[in-house]
C-alpha positions as CSV (number, residue, x, y, z in Angstrom):
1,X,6.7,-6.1,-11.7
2,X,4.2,-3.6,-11.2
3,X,0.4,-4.3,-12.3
4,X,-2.4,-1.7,-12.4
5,X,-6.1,-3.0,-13.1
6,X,-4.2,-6.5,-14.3
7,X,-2.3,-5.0,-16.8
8,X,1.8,-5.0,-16.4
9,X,2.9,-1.9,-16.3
10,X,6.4,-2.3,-15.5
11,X,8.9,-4.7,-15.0
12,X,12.5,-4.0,-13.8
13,X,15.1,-6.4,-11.9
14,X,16.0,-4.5,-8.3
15,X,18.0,-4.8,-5.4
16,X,16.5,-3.8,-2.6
17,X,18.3,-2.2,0.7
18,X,18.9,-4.1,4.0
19,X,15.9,-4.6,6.4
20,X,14.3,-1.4,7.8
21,X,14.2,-0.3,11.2
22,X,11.3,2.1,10.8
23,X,7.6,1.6,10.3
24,X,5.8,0.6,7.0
25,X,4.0,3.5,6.3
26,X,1.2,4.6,4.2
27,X,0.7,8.3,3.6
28,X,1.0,11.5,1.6
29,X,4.7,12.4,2.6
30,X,5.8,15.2,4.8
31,X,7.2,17.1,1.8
32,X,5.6,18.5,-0.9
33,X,4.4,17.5,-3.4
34,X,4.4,14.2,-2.8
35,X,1.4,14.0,-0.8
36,X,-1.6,11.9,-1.3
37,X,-5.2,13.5,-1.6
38,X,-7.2,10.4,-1.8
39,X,-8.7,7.1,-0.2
40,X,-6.7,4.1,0.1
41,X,-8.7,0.6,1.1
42,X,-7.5,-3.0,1.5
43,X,-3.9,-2.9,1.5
44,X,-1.8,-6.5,1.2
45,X,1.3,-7.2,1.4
46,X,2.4,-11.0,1.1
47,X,6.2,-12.3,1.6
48,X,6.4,-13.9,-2.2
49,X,6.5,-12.6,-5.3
50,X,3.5,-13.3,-7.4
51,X,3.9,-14.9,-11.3
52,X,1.4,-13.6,-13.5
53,X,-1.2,-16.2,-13.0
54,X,-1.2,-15.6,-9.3
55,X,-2.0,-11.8,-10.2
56,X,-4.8,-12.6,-12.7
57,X,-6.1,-14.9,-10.1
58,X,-6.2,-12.1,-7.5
59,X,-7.8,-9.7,-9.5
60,X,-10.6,-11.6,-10.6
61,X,-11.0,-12.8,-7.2
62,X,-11.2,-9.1,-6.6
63,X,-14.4,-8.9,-8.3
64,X,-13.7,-8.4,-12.1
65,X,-15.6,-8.6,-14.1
66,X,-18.4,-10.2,-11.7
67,X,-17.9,-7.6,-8.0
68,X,-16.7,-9.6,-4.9
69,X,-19.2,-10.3,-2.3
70,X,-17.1,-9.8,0.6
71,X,-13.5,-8.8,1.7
72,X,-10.1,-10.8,0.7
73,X,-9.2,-13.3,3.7
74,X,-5.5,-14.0,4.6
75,X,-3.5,-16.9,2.9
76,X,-0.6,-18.5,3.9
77,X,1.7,-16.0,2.5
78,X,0.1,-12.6,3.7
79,X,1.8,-10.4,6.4
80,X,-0.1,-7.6,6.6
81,X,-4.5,-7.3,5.3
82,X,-5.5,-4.3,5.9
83,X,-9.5,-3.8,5.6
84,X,-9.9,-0.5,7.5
85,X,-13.2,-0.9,7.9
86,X,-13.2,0.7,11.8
87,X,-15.8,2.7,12.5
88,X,-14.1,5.0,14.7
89,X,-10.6,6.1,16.3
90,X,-6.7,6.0,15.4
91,X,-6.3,2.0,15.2
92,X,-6.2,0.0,11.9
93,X,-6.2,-4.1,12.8
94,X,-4.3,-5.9,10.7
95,X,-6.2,-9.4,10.0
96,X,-3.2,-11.3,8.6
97,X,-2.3,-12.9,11.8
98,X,0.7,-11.3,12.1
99,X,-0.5,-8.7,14.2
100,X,0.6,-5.6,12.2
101,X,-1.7,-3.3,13.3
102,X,-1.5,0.1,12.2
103,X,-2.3,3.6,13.5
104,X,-3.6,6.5,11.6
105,X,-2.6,10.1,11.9
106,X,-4.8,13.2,12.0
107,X,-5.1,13.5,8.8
108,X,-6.0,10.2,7.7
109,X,-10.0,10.1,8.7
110,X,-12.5,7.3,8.1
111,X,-14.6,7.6,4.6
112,X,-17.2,5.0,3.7
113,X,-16.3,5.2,0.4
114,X,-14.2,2.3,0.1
115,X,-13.7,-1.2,-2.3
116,X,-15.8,-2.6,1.0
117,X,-17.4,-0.4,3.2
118,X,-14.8,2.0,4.9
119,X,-11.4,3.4,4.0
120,X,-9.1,5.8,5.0
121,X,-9.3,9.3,3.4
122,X,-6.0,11.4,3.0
123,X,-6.3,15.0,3.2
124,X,-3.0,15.7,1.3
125,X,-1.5,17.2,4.8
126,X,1.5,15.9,6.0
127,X,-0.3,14.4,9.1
128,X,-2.3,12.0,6.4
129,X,-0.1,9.1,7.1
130,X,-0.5,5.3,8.8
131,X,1.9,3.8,10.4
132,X,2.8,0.3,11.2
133,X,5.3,-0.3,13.4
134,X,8.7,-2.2,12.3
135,X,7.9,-6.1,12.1
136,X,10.4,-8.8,11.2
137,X,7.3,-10.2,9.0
138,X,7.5,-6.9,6.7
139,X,11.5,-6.3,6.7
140,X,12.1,-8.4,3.5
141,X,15.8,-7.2,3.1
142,X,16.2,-8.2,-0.6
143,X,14.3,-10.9,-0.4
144,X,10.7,-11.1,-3.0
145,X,7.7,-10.1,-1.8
146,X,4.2,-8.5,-3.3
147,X,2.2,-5.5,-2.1
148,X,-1.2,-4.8,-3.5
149,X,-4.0,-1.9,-2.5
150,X,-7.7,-0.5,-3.6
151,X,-6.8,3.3,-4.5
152,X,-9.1,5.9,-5.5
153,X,-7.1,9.3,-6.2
154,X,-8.3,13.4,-5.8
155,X,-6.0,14.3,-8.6
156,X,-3.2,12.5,-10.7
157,X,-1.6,15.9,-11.1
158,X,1.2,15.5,-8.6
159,X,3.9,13.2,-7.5
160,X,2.0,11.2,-4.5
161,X,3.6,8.4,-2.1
162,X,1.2,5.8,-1.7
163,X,3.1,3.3,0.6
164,X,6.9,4.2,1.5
165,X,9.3,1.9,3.9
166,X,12.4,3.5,4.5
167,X,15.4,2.5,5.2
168,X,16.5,5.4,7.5
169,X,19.9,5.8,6.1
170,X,19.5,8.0,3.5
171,X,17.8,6.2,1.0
172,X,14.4,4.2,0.6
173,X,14.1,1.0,1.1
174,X,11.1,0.3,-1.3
175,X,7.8,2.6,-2.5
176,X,4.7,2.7,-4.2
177,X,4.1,5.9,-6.4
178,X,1.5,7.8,-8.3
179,X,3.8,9.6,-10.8
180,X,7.2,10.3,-8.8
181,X,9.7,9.7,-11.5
182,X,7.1,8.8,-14.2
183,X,4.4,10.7,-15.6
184,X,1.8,12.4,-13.5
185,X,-1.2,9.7,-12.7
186,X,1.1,6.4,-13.5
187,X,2.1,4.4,-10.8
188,X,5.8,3.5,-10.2
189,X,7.1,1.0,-7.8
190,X,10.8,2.1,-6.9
191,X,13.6,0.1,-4.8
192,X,16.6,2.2,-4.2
């Protein structure tokens, strides 16, 4: 199911590839034109699939309609929190407890401009990435899990790749998009 602003957007059943051996990563692509131009801010990813109550919860708990006082902390079901709220250098600490850090790439800078405080700005280069590394806590094979994020887009005019884990056999193993196979500016989440 994909939700944007609480609203279901899509729903589809998928089948997901096996478990990846490469890193989780959150980017603009190295092809064009699926390159983000953007910030991207508190990025979750939990091993469960959410039921539509849990997502309403989360989303007001996000701040709507009244604005959040403070970050998200980790529950018992999140693998990777990402705040990105470092004031300076390459590293990203992930706060889940799992360790997942991250590391950013050139072109994926510090902006302040983010849900809380900082964010990572993407350039739209193909350097404007953030890895994390391959974890057994983020390889959920075909098993259910839910990935959310704070984005806040240049331009919905292109295909962009928000988060991307691929399988490294051809095809991709699960990703987040801003318009790649749907309408420019409408996110799609895609398991091939």
């Amino acid at each position: 199911k994909l939700y944007v602003n609480n609203v279901l957007e899509s729903s589809k059943p998928m089948t997901l590839n096996t478990p990846s051996a490469t890193p989780l990563t959150i980017w603009s692509f190295n092809a064009l034109p699926y390159r983000f131009a953007g910030s991207l801010d508190d990025i979750r990813v939990y091993n469960v699939s959410f039921t539509d109550n849990q997502v309403d919860s989360l989303y007001r708990l996000g701040g709507w309609p009244v604005p959040m006082l403070g970050e998200y902390a980790a529950g018992a079901n999140t693998v990777l929190l990402l705040h990105m709220n470092e004031a300076s250098g390459s590293n990203v600490s992930d706060v889940s407890g799992y360790l997942n850090n991250g590391t950013a790439l050139s072109g994926a800078t510090i902006t302040n401009q983010g849900r809380f405080g900082n964010a990572r700005l993407y350039d739209g280069t193909a350097n404007a990435q953030l890895q994390v590394p391959k974890s057994p806590s983020i390889l959920f094979g075909n098993g259910d899990f839910t990935a959310e994020l704070w984005v806040n887009t240049v331009s919905t005019a292109a295909t962009q790749r928000l988060l991307f884990h691929y399988s490294g056999l051809g095809t991709n193993q699960w990703t987040l998009n801003l318009g790649f196979g749907a309408p420019a500016g409408v996110l799609e989440f895609d398991g091939l």
